[in-house]
N, C-alpha and C positions, 0 to 999 in steps of 0.2 A: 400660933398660926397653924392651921388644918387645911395642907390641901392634898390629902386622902383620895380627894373627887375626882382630881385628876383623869385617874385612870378612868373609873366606871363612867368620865361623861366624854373622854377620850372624841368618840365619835362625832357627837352634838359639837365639842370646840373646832373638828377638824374640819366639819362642813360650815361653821359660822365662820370661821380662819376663811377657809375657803370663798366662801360668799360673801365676804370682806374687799380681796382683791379680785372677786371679778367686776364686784361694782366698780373698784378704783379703777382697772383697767380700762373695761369699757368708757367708762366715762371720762377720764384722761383721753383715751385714744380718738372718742368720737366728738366730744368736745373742743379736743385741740382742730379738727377739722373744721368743724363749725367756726370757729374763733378767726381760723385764717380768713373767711368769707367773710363775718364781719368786720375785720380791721382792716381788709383790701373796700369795702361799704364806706366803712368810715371815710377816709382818705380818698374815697373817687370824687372825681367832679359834678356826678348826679346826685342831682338833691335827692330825689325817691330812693336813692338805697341809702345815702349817706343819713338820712333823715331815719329810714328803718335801722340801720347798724346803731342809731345813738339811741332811738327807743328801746329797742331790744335790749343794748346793754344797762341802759338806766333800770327800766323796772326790773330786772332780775339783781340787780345789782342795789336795790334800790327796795328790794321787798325778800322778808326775812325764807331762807332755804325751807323752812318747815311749811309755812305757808304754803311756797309752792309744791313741794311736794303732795301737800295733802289736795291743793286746787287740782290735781293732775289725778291722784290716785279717788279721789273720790266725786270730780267733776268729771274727766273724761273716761275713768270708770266707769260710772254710772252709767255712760250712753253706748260704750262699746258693745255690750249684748245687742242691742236693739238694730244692730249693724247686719244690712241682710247678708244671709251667708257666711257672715262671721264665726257664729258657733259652730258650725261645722266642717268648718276649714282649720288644716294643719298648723295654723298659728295660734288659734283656742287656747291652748293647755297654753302657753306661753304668756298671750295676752290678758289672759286672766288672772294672772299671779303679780303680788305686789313688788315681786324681784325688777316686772317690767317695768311698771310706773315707777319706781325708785330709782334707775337706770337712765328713765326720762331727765326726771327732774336733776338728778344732779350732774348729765350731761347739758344739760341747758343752763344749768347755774354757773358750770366748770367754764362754759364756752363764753358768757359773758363777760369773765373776770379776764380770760386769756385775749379775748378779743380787747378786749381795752389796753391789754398790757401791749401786744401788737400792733396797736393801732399806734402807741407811742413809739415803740421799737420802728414802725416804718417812717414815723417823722425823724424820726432823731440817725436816720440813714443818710451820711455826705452827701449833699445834691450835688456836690462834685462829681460823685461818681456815677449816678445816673444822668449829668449830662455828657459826660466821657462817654458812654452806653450808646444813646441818642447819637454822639457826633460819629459814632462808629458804623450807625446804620440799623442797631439792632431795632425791633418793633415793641410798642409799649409791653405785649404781654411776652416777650423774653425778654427783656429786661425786669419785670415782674417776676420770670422762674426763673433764672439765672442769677440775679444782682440782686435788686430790691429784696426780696422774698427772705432768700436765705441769708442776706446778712443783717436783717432784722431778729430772725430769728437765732442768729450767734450775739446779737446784744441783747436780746430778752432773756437767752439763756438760762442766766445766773438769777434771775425771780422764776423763774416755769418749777425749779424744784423747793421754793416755799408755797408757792401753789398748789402742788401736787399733795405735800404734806398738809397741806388744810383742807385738801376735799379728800385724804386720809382722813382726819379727825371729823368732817361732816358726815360720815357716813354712820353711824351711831341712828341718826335720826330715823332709819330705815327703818327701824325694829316697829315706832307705832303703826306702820302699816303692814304689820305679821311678816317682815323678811327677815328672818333668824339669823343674821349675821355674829359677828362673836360679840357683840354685846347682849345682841337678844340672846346669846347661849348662856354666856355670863346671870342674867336676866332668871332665865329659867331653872339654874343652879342655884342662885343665891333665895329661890323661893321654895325649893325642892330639900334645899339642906339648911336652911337658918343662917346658911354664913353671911356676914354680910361685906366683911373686907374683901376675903383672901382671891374671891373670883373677881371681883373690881380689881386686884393688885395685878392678879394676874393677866385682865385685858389690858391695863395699861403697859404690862412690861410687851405685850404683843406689839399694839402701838408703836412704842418705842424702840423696837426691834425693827418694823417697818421702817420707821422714821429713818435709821440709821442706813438700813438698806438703799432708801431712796434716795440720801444727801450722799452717799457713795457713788450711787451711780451717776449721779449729775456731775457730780465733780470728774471723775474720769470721762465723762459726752464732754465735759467742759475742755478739759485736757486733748481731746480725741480731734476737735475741731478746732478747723485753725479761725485764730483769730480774724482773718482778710478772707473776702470773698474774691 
């Protein structure tokens, strides 16, 4: 085993590392918002949203992540220049690089799977205790941020950090749309130097570094928060 390269590609791993977890961030963090919207859609009494939250989460959930990434990076791509004003306004350099469209798509894919998981999590909440709620006087939407809300979200808990860890392992996909993350680093090493294991061993042991990070810290949010709302 030669990994020599280490060092001279030091750079290129630190910025693909990097560009790793900002997609995971972002998209965890903007995702899980979205999510909340659809799985409070799901569960309302309006057809019109309740009907949008179950489309929305079927077809993303329901058509493969590459797909939409590429419907996005090279569909809505494609029409963004032609956008008056666009190229010469301060979001350009941003909106035109694949990091963006990458960010889309696996924010919309993250938020689909989360919303479904939440939309269970608010079913499977004691109706005892939001009619306790009710008899106390409170109004549907504090009882929605008070009660309902977050103690859905301390029963879904315990799945949010295998999700997290599988839209970890989706991001790989990014690379065919030129986002050098550490497999596209990995990627441009293993064609630069012939190797062909040792930078694959080495993004997986990354992965799995992540991985370990992320089942850490759920388990302590898990500990952290009490059981009862």
């Amino acid at each position: 085993m030669d990994f020599s390269w280490i060092l001279p590609y030091r750079d290129l791993l630190l910025h693909g590392a990097f560009l790793t977890c900002v997609l995971l961030v972002i998209s965890v963090t903007c995702g899980f918002v979205i999510a909340i919207f659809l799985a409070i859609a799901q569960v309302s009494s309006n057809p019109i949203l309740r009907g949008f939250g179950k489309a929305y989460c079927t077809f993303f959930r329901g058509t493969p992540l590459l797909i939409q990434l590429w419907l996005i990076y090279y569909g809505l791509g494609s029409y963004l220049p032609y956008v008056p004003g666009l190229k010469s306004s301060f979001l350009w350099p941003i909106m035109r690089e694949g990091l963006f469209f990458a960010a889309i798509a696996l924010t919309l894919n993250f938020a689909a799977y989360q919303g479904e998981i939440l939309r269970g999590a608010l079913l499977a909440v004691p109706k005892g205790e939001l009619e306790a709620a009710r008899a106390v006087g409170m109004s549907p939407s504090m009882i929605l941020r008070r009660i309902w809300l977050p103690r859905a979200i301390r029963i879904g808990l315990p799945t949010f950090a295998g999700e997290v860890i599988l839209q970890l392992k989706a991001t790989p996909i990014v690379f065919s749309v030129t986002v050098m993350d550490i497999y596209g680093a990995a990627y441009k090493i293993r064609q630069d130097t012939l190797l062909v294991y040792e930078p694959l061993i080495f993004v997986a042991a990354f992965y799995v570094l992540l991985t370990l990070l992320i089942t850490q810290f759920f388990r302590k949010l898990e500990g952290a928060v009490p059981s009862r709302g």
